[in-house]
C-alpha positions in Angstrom: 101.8 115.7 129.5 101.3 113.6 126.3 99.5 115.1 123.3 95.3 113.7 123.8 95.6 113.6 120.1 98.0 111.1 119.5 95.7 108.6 121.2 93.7 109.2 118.1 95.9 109.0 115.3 95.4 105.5 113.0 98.8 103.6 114.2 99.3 101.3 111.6 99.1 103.7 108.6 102.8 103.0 107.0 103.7 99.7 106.9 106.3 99.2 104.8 106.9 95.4 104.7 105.7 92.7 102.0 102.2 91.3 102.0 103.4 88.0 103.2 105.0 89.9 106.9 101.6 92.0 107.0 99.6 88.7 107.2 101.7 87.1 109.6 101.2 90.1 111.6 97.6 90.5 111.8 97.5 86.9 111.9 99.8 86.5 115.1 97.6 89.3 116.7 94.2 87.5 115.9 95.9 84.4 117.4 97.0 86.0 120.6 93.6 87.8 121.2 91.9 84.3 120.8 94.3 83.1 123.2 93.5 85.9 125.8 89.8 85.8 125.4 90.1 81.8 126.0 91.6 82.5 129.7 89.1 85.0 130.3 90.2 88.6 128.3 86.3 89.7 127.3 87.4 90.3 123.9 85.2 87.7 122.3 83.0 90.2 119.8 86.3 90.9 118.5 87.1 87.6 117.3 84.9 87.0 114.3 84.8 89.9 112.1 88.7 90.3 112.3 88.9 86.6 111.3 86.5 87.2 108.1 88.6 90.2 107.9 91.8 88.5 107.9 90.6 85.5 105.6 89.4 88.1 102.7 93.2 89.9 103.0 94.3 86.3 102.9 92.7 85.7 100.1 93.4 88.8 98.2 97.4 88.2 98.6 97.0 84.5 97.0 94.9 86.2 94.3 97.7 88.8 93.2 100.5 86.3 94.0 98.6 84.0 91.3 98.5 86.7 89.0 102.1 87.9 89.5 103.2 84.5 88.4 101.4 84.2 85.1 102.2 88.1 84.5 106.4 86.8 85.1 105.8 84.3 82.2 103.7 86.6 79.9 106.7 89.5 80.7 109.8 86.4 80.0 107.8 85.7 76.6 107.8 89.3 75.8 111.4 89.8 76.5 112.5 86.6 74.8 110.4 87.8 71.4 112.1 91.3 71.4 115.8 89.2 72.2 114.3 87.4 68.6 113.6 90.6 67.0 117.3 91.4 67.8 119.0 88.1 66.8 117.0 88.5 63.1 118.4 92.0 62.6 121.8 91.3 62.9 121.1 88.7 60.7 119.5 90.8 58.3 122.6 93.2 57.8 125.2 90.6 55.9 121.6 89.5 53.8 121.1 93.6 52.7 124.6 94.3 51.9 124.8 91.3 49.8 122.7 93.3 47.7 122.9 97.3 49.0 126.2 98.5 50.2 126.1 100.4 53.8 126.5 103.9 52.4 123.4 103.2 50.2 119.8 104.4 50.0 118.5 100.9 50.1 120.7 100.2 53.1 119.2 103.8 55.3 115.2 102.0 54.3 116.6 98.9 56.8 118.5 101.2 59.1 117.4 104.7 58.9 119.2 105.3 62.6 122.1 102.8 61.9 122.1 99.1 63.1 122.9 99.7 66.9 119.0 101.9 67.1 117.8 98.1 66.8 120.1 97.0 69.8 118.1 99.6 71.9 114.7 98.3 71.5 112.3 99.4 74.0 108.4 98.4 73.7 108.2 101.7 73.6 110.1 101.7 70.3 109.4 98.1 68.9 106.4 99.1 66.8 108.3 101.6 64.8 111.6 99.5 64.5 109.3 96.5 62.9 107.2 98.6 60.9 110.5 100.1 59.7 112.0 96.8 58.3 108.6 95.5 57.3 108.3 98.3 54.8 111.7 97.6 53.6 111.4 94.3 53.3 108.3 95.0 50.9 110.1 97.3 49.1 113.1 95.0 48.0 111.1 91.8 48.3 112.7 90.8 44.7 116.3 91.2 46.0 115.8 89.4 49.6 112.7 87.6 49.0 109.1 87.2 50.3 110.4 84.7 53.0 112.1 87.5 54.8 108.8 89.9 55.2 107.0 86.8 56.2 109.9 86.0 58.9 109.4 89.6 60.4 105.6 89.6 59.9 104.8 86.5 62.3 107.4 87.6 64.6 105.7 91.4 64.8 102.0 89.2 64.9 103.4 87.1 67.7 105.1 90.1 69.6 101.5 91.8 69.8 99.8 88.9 70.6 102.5 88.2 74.0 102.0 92.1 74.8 98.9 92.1 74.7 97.8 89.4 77.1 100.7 90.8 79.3 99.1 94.2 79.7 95.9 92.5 80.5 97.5 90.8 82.8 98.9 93.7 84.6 95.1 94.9 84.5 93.9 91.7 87.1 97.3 92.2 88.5 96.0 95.7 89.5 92.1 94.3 90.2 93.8 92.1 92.8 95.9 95.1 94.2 92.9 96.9 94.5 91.1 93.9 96.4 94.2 93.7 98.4 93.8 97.6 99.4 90.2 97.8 100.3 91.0 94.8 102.7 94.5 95.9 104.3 92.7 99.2 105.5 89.5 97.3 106.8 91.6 95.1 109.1 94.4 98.2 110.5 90.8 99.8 111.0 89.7 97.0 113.1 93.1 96.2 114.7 93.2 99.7 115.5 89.6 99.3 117.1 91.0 96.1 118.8 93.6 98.0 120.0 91.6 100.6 121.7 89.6 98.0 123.5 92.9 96.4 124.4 94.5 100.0 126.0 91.1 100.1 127.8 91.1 96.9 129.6 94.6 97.1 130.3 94.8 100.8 131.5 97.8 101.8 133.1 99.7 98.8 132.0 101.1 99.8 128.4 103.4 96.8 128.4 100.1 94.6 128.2 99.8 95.5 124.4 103.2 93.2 123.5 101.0 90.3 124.6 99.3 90.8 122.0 100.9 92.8 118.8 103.9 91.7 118.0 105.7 95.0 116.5 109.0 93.1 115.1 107.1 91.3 112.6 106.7 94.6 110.5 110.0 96.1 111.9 112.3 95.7 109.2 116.1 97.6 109.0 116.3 100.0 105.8 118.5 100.9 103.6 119.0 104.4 104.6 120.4 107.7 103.1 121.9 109.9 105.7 119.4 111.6 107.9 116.3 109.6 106.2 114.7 107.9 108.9 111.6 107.4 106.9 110.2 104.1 105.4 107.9 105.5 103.1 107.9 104.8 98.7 110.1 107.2 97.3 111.3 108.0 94.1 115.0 107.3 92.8 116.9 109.2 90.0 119.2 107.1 87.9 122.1 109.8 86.7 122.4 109.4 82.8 125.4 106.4 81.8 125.1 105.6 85.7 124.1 103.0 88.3 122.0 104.0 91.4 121.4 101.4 94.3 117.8 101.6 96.0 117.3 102.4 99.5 114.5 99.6 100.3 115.1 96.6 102.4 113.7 93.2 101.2 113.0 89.9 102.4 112.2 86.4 100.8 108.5 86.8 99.6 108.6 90.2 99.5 107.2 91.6 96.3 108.6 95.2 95.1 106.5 97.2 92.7 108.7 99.6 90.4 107.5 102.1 88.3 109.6 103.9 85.4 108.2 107.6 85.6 111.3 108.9 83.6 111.7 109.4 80.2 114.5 106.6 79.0 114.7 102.4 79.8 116.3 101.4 82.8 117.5 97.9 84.1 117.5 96.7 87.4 119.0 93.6 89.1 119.7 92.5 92.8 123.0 92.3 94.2 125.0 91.2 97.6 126.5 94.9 97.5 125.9 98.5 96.7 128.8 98.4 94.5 128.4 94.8 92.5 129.0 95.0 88.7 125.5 94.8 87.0 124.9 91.5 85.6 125.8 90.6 81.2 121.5 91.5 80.7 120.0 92.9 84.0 115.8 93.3 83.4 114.8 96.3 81.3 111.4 98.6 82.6 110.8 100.6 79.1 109.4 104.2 80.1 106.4 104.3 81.5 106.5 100.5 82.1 105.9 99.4 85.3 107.0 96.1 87.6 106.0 93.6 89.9 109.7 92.7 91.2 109.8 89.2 93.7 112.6 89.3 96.3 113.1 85.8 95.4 114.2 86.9 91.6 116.4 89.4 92.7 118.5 86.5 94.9 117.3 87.6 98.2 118.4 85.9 100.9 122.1 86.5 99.4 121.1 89.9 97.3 119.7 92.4 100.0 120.2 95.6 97.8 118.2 96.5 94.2 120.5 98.7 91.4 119.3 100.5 88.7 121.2 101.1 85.5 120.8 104.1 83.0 122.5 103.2 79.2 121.4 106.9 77.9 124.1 109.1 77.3 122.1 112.5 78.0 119.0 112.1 79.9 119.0 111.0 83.8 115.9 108.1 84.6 113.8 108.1 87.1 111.9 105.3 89.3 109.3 105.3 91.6 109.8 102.1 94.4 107.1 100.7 97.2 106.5 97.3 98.8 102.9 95.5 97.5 
């Protein structure tokens, strides 16, 4: 005898596909039960508040895949002004020693940590790292000039202005998720109401229900440890000066949302294979950063598989992976 309870339990509470799949899916199923009802299924009184349903989730998806875009550009001019911040420090060096050798105390008020801490610039770290040479730069204004505090000065203003409107960004980013929530579980609730109806008209005939769910469309193959069978978010360690591959299938239009809950940077980047060669400058998600990755900028169709590199010497990352 079958477990009473099972008939129950909410049957769409794990869906681990993108947004786009999970549309299609309630879509196809609002489709097919307006087909039924139209040759005489007396579902009718299910129609319209799945459909309103269905348009707000709609909606809600278009809403965070507008803010996702402008939150990529916001994150590429973030990235491109710390790749700036770089580029003028190694210029800075030859311009210093001109006038303080490296062993000197001059030379330690530029580079307290040595010029490579500046090729490990997190945002994070940036604030620190400019406010270092900014004070530096006052210091020894006679020797290097005013032109080179002003040089870092606009670049540190322009830095904070581009952070800034990224992290608000991220905040409707996560208004729209929210939106996106609250409607995903009103229409499982109602396809699972639907579904109940469905069972009752068709009683006895379980194969009825593929008429009008269509299971494959959220059925995707994972990327599976051994022995994990589960589909659920999960969180990946990145062994210190080490690559990790992601166990998470995705598709074209699938959007991946990454959270650094470690303690170092880590980079990501998509490959064809578990064992590609990360990329000359794969994407870095500072600690306690988080992303909105799109299958589509990893290289799916081609890239199926998401790796994760660790530069730190010591300390193992640590990422925490679901579809949006």
């Amino acid at each position: 005898m079958k477990q009473l309870e099972m008939y129950a339990a909410l049957p769409l509470e794990n869906i681990q596909v993108g947004r786009d799949l999970i549309v299609e899916f309630f879509n196809d199923h609002f489709n097919r039960t307006k087909q039924a009802t139209a040759t005489g299924a007396p579902f009718g009184e299910l129609l319209t508040p799945f459909e309103e349903c269905l348009a707000r989730l709609t909606a809600s998806k278009t809403g965070t895949a507008v803010n996702l875009a402008q939150q990529g550009s916001d994150t590429m001019t973030v990235d491109n002004l710390i790749q700036q911040f770089k580029d003028s420090i190694s210029a800075l060096e030859p311009k210093v020693m001109v006038h303080f050798p490296k062993g000197s105390v001059q030379y330690h008020e530029f580079f307290p940590q040595g010029k490579s801490a500046y090729n490990r610039i997190t945002k994070g770290n940036i604030d620190n790292l400019f406010a270092t040479v900014l004070a530096a730069s006052e210091n020894h204004k006679d020797q290097l000039g005013q032109a080179l505090k002003d040089e870092f000065a606009t670049l540190q203003s322009n830095y904070i202005i581009a952070r800034n409107k990224q992290l608000e960004k991220k905040g409707s980013t996560s208004s729209t998720r929210s939106a996106w929530d609250d409607n995903l579980e009103e229409i499982k609730d109602l396809a699972f109401h639907n579904l109940l109806m469905i069972a009752d008209h068709h009683r006895g005939q379980p194969e009825k229900i593929r008429l009008y769910f269509d299971q494959s469309i959220i059925t995707l193959d994972k990327h599976k440890q051994a022995g994990d069978d589960t589909a659920q978010a999960y969180t990946l360690t990145v062994p210190a000066s080490a690559t990790a591959v992601a166990n998470i299938n995705f598709a074209l239009g699938d959007t991946l949302l990454v959270t650094n809950t470690g303690d170092v940077p880590v980079c990501y980047y998509g490959a064809s294979s578990a064992n590609q060669a990360a990329p000359a400058n794969p994407t870095e998600i500072a600690e306690g950063d988080e992303a909105e990755i799109t299958a589509a900028s990893l290289g799916a169709p081609t890239n199926k598989y998401l790796l994760f590199v660790n530069n730190d010497k010591d300390l193992e990352g640590e990422v925490e992976i679901m579809m949006v």
